[in-house]
MARPASE-381479 format. One record per residue (C-alpha): residue in three letters; x, y, z. Coordinates in nm, 2 decimals, padded with zeros to 4 digits, always signed. Example, Ala and Ser with C-alpha at 12.3 -4.5 7.8 and 13.67 -1.06 7.14 Angstrom:
<pts>
<pt><res>ALA</res><u>+01.23</u><v>-00.45</v><w>+00.78</w></pt>
<pt><res>SER</res><u>+01.37</u><v>-00.11</v><w>+00.71</w></pt>
</pts>
This chain:
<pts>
<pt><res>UNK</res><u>+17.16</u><v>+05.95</v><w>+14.86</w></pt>
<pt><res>UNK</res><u>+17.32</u><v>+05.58</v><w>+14.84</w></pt>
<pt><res>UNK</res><u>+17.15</u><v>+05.34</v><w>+14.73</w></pt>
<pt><res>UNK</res><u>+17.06</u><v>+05.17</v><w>+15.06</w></pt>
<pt><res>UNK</res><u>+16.73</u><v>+05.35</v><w>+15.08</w></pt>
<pt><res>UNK</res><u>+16.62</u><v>+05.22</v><w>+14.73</w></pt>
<pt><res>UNK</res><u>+16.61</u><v>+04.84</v><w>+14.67</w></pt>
<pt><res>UNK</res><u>+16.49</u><v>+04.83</v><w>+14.26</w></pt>
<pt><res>UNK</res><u>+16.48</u><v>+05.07</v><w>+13.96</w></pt>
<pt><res>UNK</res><u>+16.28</u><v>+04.94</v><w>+13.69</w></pt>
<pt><res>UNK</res><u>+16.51</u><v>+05.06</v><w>+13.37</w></pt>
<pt><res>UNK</res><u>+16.30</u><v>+05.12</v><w>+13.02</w></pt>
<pt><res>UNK</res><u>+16.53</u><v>+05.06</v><w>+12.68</w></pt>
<pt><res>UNK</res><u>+16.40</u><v>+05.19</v><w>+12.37</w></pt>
<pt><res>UNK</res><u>+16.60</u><v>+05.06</v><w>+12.03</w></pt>
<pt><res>UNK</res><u>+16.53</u><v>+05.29</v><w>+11.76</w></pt>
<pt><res>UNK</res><u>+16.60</u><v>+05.31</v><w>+11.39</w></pt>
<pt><res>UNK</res><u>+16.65</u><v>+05.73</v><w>+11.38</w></pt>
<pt><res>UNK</res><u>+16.72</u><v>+05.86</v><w>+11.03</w></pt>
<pt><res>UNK</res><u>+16.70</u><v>+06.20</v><w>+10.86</w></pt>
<pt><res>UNK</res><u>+16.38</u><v>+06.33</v><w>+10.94</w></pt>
<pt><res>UNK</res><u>+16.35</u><v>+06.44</v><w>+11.31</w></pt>
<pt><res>UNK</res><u>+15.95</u><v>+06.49</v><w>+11.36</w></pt>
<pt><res>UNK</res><u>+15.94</u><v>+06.07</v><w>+11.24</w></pt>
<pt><res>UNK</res><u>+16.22</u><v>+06.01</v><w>+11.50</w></pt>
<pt><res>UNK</res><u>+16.06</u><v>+06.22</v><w>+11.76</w></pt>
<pt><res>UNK</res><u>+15.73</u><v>+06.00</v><w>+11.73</w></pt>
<pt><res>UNK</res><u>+15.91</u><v>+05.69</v><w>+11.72</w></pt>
<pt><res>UNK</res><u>+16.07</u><v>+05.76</v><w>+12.07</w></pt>
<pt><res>UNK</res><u>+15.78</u><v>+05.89</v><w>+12.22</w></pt>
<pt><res>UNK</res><u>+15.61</u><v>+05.56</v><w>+12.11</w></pt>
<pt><res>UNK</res><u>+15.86</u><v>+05.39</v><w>+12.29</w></pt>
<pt><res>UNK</res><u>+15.88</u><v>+05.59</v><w>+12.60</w></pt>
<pt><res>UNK</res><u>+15.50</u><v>+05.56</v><w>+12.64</w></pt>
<pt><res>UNK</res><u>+15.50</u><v>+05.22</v><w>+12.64</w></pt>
<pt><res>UNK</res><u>+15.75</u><v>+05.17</v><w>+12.89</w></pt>
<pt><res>UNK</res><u>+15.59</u><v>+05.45</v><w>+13.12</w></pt>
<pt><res>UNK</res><u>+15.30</u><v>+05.22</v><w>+13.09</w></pt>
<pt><res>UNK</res><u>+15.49</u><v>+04.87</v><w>+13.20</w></pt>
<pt><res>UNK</res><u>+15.60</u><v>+05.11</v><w>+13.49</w></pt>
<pt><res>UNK</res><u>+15.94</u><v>+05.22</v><w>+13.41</w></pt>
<pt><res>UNK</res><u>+16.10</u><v>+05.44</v><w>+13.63</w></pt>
<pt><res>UNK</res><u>+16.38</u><v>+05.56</v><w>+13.40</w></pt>
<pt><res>UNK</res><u>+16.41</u><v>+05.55</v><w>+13.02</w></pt>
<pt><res>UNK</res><u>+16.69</u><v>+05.50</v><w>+12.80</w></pt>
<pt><res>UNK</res><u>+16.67</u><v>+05.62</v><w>+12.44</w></pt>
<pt><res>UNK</res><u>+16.99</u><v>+05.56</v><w>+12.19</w></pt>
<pt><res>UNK</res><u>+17.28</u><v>+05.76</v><w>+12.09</w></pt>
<pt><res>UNK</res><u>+17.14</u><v>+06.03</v><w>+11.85</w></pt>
<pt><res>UNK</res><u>+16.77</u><v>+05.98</v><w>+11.89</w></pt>
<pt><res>UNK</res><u>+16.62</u><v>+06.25</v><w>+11.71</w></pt>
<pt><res>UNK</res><u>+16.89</u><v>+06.24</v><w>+11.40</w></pt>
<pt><res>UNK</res><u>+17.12</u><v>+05.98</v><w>+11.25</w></pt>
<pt><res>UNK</res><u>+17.33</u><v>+06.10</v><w>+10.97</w></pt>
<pt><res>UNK</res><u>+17.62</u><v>+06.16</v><w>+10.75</w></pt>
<pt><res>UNK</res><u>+17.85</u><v>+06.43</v><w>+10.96</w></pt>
<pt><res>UNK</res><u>+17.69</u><v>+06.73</v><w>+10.70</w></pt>
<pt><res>UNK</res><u>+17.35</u><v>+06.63</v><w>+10.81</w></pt>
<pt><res>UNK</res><u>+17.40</u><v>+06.57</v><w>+11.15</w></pt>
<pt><res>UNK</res><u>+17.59</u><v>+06.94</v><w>+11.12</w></pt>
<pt><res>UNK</res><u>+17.30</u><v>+07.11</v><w>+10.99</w></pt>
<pt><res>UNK</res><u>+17.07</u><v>+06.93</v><w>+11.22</w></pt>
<pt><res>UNK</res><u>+17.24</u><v>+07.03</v><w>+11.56</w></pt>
<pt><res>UNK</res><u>+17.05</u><v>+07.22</v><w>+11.82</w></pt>
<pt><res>UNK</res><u>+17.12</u><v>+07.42</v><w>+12.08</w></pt>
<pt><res>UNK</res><u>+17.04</u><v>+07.28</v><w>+12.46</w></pt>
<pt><res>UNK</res><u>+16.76</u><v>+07.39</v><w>+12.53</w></pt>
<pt><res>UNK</res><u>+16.65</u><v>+07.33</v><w>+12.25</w></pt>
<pt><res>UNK</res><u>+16.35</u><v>+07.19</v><w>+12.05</w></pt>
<pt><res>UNK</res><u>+16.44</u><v>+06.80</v><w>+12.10</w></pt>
<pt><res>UNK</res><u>+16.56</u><v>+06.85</v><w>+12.45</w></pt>
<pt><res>UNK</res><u>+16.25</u><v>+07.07</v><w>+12.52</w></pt>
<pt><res>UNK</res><u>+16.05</u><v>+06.82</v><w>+12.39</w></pt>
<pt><res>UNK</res><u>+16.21</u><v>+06.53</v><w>+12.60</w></pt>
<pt><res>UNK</res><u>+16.14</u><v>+06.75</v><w>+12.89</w></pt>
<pt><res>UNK</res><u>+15.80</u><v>+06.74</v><w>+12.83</w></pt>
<pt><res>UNK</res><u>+15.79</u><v>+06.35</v><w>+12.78</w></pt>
<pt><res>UNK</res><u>+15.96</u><v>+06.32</v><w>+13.09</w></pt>
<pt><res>UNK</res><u>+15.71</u><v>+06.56</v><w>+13.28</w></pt>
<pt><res>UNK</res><u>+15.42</u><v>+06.43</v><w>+13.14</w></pt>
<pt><res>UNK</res><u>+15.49</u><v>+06.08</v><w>+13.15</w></pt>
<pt><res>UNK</res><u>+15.67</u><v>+06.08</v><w>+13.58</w></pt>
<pt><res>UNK</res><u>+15.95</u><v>+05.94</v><w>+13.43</w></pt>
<pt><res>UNK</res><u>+16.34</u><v>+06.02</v><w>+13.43</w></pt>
<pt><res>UNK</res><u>+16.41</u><v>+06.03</v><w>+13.07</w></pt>
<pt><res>UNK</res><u>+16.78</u><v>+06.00</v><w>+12.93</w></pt>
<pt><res>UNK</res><u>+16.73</u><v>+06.11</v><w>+12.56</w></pt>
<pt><res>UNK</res><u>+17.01</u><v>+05.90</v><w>+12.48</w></pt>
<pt><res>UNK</res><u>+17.20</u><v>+06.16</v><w>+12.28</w></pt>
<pt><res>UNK</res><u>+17.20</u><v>+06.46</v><w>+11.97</w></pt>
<pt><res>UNK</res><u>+17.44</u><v>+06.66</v><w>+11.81</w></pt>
<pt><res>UNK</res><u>+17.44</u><v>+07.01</v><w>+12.03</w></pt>
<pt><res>UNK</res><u>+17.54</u><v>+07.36</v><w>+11.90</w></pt>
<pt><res>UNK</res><u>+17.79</u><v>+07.57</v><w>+12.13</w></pt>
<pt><res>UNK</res><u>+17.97</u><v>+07.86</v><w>+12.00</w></pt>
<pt><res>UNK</res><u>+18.29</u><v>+07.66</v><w>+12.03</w></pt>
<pt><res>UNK</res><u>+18.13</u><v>+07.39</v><w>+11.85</w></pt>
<pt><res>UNK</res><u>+17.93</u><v>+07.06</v><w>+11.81</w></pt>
<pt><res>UNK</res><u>+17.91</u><v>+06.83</v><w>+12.03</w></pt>
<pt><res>UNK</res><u>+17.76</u><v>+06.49</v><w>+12.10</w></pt>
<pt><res>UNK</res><u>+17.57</u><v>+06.54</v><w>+12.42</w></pt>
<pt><res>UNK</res><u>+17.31</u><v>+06.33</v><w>+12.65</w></pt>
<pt><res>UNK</res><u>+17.11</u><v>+06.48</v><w>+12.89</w></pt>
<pt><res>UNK</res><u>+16.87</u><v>+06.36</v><w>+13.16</w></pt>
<pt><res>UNK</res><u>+16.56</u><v>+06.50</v><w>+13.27</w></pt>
<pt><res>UNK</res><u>+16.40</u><v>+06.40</v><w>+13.60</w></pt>
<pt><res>UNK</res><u>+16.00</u><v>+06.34</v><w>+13.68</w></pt>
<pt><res>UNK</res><u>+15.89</u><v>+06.66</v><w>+13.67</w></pt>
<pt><res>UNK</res><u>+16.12</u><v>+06.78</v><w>+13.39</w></pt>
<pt><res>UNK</res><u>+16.42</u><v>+06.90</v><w>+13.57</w></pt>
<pt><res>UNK</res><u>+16.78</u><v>+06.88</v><w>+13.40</w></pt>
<pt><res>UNK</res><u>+16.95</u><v>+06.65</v><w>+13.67</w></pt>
<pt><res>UNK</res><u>+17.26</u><v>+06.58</v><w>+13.45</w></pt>
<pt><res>UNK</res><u>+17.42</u><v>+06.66</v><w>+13.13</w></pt>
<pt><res>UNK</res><u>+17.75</u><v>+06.48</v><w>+12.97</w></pt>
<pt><res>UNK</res><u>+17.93</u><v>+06.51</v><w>+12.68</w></pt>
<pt><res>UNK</res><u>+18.13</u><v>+06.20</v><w>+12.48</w></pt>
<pt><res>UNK</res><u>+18.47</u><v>+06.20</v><w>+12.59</w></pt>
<pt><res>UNK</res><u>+18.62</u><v>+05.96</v><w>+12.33</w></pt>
<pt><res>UNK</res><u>+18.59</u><v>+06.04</v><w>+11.96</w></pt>
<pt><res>UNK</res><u>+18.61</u><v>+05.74</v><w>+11.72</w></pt>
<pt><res>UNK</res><u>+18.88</u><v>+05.82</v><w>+11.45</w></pt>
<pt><res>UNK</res><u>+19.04</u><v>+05.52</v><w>+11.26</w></pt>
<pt><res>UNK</res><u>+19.22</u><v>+05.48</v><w>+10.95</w></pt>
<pt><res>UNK</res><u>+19.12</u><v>+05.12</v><w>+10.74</w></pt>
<pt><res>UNK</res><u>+19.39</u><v>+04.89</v><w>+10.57</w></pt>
<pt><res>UNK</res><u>+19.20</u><v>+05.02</v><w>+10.27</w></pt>
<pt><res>UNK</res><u>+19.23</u><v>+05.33</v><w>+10.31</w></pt>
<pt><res>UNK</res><u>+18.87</u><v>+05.47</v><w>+10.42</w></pt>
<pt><res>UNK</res><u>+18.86</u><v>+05.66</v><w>+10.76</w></pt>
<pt><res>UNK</res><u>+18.61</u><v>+05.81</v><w>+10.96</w></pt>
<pt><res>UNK</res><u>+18.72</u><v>+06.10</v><w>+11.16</w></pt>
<pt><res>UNK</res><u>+18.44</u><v>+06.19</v><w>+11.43</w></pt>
<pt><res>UNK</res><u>+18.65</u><v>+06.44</v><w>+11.56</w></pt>
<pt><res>UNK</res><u>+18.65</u><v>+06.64</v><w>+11.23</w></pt>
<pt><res>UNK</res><u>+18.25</u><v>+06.72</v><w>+11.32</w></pt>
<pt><res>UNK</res><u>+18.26</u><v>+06.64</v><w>+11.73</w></pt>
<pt><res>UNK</res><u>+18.43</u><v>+06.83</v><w>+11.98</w></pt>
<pt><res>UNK</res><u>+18.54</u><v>+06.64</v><w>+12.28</w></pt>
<pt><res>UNK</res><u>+18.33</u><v>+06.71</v><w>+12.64</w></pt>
<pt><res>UNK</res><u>+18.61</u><v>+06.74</v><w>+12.90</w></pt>
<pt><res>UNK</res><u>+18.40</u><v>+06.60</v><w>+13.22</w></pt>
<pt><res>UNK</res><u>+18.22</u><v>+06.28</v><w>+13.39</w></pt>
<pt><res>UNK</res><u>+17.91</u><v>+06.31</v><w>+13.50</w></pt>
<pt><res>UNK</res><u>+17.68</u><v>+06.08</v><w>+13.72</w></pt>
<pt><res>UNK</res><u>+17.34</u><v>+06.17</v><w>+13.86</w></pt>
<pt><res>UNK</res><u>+17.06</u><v>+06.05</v><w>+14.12</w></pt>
<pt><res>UNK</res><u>+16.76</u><v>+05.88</v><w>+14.03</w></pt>
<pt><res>UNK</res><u>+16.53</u><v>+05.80</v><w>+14.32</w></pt>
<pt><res>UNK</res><u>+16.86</u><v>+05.68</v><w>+14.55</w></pt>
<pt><res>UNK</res><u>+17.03</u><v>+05.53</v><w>+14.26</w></pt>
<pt><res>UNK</res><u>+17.32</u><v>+05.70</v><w>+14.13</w></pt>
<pt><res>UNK</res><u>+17.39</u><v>+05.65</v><w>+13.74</w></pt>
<pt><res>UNK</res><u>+17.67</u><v>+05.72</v><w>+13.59</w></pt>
<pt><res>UNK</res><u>+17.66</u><v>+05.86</v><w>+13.17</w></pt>
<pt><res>UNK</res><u>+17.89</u><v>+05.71</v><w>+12.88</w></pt>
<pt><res>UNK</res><u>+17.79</u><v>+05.73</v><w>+12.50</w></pt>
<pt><res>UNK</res><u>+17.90</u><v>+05.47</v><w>+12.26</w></pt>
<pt><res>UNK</res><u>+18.27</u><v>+05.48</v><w>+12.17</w></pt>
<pt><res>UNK</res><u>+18.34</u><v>+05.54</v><w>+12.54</w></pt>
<pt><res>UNK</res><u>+18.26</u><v>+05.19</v><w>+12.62</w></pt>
<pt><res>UNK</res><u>+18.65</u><v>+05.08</v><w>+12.54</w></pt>
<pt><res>UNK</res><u>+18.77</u><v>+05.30</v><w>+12.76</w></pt>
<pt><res>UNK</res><u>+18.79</u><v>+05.16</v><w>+13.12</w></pt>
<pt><res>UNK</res><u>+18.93</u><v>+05.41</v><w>+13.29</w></pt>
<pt><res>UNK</res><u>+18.60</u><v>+05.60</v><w>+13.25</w></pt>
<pt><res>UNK</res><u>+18.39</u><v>+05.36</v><w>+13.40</w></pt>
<pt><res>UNK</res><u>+18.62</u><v>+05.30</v><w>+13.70</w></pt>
<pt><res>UNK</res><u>+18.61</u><v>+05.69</v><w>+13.75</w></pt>
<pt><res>UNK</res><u>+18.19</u><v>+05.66</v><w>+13.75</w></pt>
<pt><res>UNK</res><u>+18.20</u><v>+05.36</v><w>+14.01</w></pt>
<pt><res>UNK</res><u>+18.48</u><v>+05.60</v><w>+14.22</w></pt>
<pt><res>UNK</res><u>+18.19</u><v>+05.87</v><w>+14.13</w></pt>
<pt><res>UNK</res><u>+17.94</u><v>+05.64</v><w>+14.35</w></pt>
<pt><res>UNK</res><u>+17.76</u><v>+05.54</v><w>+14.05</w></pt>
<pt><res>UNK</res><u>+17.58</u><v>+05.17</v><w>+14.08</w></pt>
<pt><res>UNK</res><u>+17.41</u><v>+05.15</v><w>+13.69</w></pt>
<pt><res>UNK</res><u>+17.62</u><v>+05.25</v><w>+13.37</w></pt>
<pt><res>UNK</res><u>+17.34</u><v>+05.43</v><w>+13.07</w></pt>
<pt><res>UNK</res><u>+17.53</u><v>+05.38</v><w>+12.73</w></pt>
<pt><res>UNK</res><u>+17.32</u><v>+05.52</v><w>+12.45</w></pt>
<pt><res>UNK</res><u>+17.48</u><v>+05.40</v><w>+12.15</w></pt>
<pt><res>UNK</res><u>+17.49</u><v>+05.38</v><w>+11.77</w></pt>
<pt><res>UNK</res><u>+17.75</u><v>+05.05</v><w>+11.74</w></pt>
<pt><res>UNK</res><u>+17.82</u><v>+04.97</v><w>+11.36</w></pt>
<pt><res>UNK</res><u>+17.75</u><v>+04.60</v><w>+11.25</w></pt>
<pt><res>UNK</res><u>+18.11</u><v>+04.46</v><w>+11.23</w></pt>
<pt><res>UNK</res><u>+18.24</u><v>+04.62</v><w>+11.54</w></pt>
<pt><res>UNK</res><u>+17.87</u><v>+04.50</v><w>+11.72</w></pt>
<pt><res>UNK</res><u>+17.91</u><v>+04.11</v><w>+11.65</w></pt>
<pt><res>UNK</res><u>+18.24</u><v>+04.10</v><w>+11.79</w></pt>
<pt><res>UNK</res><u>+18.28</u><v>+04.38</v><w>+12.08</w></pt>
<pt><res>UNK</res><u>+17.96</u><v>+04.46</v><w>+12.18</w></pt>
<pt><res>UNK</res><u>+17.83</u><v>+04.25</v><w>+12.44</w></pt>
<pt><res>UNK</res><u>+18.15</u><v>+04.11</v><w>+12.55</w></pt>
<pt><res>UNK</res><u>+18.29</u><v>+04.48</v><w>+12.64</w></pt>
<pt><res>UNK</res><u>+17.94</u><v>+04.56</v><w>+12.80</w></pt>
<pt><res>UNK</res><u>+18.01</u><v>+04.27</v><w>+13.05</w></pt>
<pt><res>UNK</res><u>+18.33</u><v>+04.32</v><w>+13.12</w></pt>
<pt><res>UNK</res><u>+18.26</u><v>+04.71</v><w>+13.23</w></pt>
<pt><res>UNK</res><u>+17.95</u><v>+04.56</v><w>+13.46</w></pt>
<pt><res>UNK</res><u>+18.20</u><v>+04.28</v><w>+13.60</w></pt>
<pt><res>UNK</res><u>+18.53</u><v>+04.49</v><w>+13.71</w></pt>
<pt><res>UNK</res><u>+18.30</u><v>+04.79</v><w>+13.85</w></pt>
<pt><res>UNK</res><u>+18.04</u><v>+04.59</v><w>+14.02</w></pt>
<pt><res>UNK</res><u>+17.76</u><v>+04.77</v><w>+13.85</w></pt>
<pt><res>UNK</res><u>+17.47</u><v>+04.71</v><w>+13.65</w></pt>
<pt><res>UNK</res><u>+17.48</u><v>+04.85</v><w>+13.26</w></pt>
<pt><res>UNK</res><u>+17.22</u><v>+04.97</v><w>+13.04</w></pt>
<pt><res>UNK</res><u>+17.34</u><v>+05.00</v><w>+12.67</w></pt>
<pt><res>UNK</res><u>+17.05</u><v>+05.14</v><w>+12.40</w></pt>
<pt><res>UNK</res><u>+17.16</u><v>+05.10</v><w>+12.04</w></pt>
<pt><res>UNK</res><u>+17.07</u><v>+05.22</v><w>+11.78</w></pt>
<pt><res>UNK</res><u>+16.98</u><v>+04.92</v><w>+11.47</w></pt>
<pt><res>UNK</res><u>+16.90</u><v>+04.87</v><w>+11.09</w></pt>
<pt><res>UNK</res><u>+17.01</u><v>+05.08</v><w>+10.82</w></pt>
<pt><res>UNK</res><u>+17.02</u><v>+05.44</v><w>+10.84</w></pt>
<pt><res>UNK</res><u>+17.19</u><v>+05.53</v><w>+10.49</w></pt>
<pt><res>UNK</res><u>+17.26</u><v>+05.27</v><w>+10.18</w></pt>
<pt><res>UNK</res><u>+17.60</u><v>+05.16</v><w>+10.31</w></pt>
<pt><res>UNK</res><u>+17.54</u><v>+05.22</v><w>+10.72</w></pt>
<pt><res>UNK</res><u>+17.35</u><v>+04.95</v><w>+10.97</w></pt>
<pt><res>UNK</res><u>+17.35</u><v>+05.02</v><w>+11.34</w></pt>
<pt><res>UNK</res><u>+17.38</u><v>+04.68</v><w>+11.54</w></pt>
<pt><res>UNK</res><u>+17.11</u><v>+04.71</v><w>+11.78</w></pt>
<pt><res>UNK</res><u>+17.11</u><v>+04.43</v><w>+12.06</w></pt>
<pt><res>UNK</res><u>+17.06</u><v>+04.67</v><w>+12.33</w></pt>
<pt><res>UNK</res><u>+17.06</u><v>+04.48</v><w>+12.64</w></pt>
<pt><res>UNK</res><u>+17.06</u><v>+04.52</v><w>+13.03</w></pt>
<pt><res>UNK</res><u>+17.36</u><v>+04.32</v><w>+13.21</w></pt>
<pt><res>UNK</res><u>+17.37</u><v>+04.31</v><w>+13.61</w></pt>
<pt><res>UNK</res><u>+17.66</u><v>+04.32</v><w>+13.81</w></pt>
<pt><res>UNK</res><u>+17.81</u><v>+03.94</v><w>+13.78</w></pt>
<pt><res>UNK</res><u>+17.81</u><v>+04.00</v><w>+13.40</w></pt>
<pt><res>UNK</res><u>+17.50</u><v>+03.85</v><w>+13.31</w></pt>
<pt><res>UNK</res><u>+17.27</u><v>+03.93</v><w>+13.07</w></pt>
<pt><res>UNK</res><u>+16.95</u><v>+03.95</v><w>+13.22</w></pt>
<pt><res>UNK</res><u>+16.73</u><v>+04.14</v><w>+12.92</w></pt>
<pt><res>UNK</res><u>+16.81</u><v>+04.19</v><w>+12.54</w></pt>
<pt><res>UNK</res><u>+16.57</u><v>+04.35</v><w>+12.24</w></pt>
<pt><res>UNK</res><u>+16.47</u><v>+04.15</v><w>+11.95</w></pt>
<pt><res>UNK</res><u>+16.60</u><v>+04.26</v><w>+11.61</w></pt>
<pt><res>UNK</res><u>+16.44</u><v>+04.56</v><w>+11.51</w></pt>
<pt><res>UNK</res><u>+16.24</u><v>+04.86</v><w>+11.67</w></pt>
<pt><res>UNK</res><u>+16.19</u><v>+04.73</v><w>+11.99</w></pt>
<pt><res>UNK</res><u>+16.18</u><v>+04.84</v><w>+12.40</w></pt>
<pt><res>UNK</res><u>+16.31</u><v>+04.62</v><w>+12.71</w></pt>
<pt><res>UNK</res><u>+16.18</u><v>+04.68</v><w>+13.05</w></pt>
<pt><res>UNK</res><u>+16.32</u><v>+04.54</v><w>+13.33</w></pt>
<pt><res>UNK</res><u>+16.42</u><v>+04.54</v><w>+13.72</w></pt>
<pt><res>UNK</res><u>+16.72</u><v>+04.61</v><w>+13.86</w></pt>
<pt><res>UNK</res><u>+16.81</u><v>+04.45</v><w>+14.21</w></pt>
<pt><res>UNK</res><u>+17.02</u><v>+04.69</v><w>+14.42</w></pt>
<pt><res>UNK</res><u>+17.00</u><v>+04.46</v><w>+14.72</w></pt>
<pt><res>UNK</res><u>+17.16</u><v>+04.22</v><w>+14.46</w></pt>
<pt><res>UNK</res><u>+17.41</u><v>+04.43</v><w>+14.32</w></pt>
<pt><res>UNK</res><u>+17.53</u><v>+04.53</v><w>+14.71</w></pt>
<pt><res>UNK</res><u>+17.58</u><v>+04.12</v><w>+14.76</w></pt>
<pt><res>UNK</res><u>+17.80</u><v>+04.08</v><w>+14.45</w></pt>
<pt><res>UNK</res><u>+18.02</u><v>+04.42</v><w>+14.62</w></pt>
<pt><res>UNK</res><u>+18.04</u><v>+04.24</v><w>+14.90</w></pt>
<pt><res>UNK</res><u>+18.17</u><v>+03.87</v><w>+14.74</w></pt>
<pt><res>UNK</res><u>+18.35</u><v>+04.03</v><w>+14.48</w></pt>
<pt><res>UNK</res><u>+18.48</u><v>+04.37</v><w>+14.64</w></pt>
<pt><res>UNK</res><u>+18.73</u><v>+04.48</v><w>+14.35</w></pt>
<pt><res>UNK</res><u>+18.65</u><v>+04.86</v><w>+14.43</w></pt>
<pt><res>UNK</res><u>+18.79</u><v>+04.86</v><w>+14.81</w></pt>
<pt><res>UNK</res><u>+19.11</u><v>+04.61</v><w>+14.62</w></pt>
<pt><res>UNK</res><u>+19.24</u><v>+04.88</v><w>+14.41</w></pt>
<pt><res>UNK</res><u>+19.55</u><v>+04.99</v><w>+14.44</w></pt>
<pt><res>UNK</res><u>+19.48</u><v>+05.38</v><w>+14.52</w></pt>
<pt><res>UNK</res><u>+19.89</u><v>+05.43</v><w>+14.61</w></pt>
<pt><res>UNK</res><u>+19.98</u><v>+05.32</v><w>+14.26</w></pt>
<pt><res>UNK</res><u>+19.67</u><v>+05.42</v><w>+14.02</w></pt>
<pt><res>UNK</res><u>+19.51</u><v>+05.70</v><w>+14.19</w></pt>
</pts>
């Protein structure tokens, strides 16, 4: 279904501070999610790692299969509350290994999509330090995009957002609204964050819903935050405040057809040359 036969989705964002203890987490979102039901949200957005934020060890022992008790829980909020709920992301158990894994329920509780990061952040600092996520993640090796009462959404998580090619293959994919659940470090936030946000909404012609994670969740380790809603022509039409906090707001897919039409980079692309 395009989304011709659906003019607005009103999109919930719920910025969390997750740590180690799951059941406090758990609470926290459902918090969140009820408030945003309330203010009549027809999807909500929860960050990257929802129920657990941790070192790679703890975030090891805290995995789960799918289904499992978070996502089984997030089924219930979704069923309960009439809303689709993308539980942002958690580690998930497979025989093959862990990955880091969103998936969306629909109103009545249904799995409508499933995705798995792509991109794993590994870097190597001047001084030495690294972070290897690929040491504790195993890569998911598929896109996936979904419909949501005629709008199609299209699923990225975090360290994905530098990679365009992603994006573009979303947008190819049909999808109109990009959901980024995200857990965006401090230094790389001030910097990257909300001008890479933009620039993925301006070159695909979609809307983007990034939900970040903020505030410290270990001694050394502070999430950003700043999740924020950004429409089609790259502006930024709702941000949270610093701290735990929830956006709610309308997206206008009357609008986003009017910026295709004046700005119609999708029909532009050279298909003989890039595929």
């Amino acid at each position: 279904m395009s989304s011709g036969y659906h003019c607005r989705m009103k999109i919930g964002l719920v910025q969390m501070n997750s740590r180690q203890d799951k059941a406090a987490n758990l609470a926290a979102a459902g918090e969140g999610i009820e408030k945003l039901a309330y203010q009549g949200a027809d999807l909500v957005l929860l960050p990257e790692m929802f129920n657990h934020l941790g070192s790679d060890a703890d975030n090891a022992a805290a995995a789960e299969p799918i289904p499992g008790p978070s996502t089984e829980w997030a089924r219930k909020q979704a069923r309960e509350k009439g809303v689709f709920l993308h539980c942002g992301s958690l580690i998930e158990r497979r025989d093959e290994g862990n990955f880091n894994t969103s998936v969306v329920f629909d109103r009545s509780g249904e799995e409508v999509a499933r995705y798995s990061k792509l991109h794993l952040f590994d870097i190597v600092l001047p001084d030495g330090s690294q972070y290897l996520e690929s040491g504790a993640i195993t890569p998911g090796d598929r896109i996936a995009v979904f419909d949501c009462d005629g709008v199609v959404c299209g699923l990225a998580i975090c360290y994905d957002l530098r990679f365009p090619e992603l994006f573009r293959a979303l947008a190819e994919s049909s999808a109109e609204v990009f959901l980024l659940p995200a857990a965006f470090t401090v230094p790389t936030g001030m910097y990257h964050w909300e001008p890479v946000i933009r620039t993925r909404a301006i070159e695909n012609g979609c809307y983007m819903a990034a939900c970040g994670q903020w505030g410290r969740w270990a001694r050394t380790k502070e999430c950003y935050g700043h999740s924020m809603v950004c429409d089609p022509w790259g502006t930024i039409i709702a941000q949270c405040r610093e701290g735990v906090d929830t956006l709610a707001v309308d997206l206008d897919m009357a609008y986003l057809r009017s910026v295709r039409e004046r700005m119609p980079v999708l029909k532009h692309r050279r298909r003989d040359l890039f595929g």
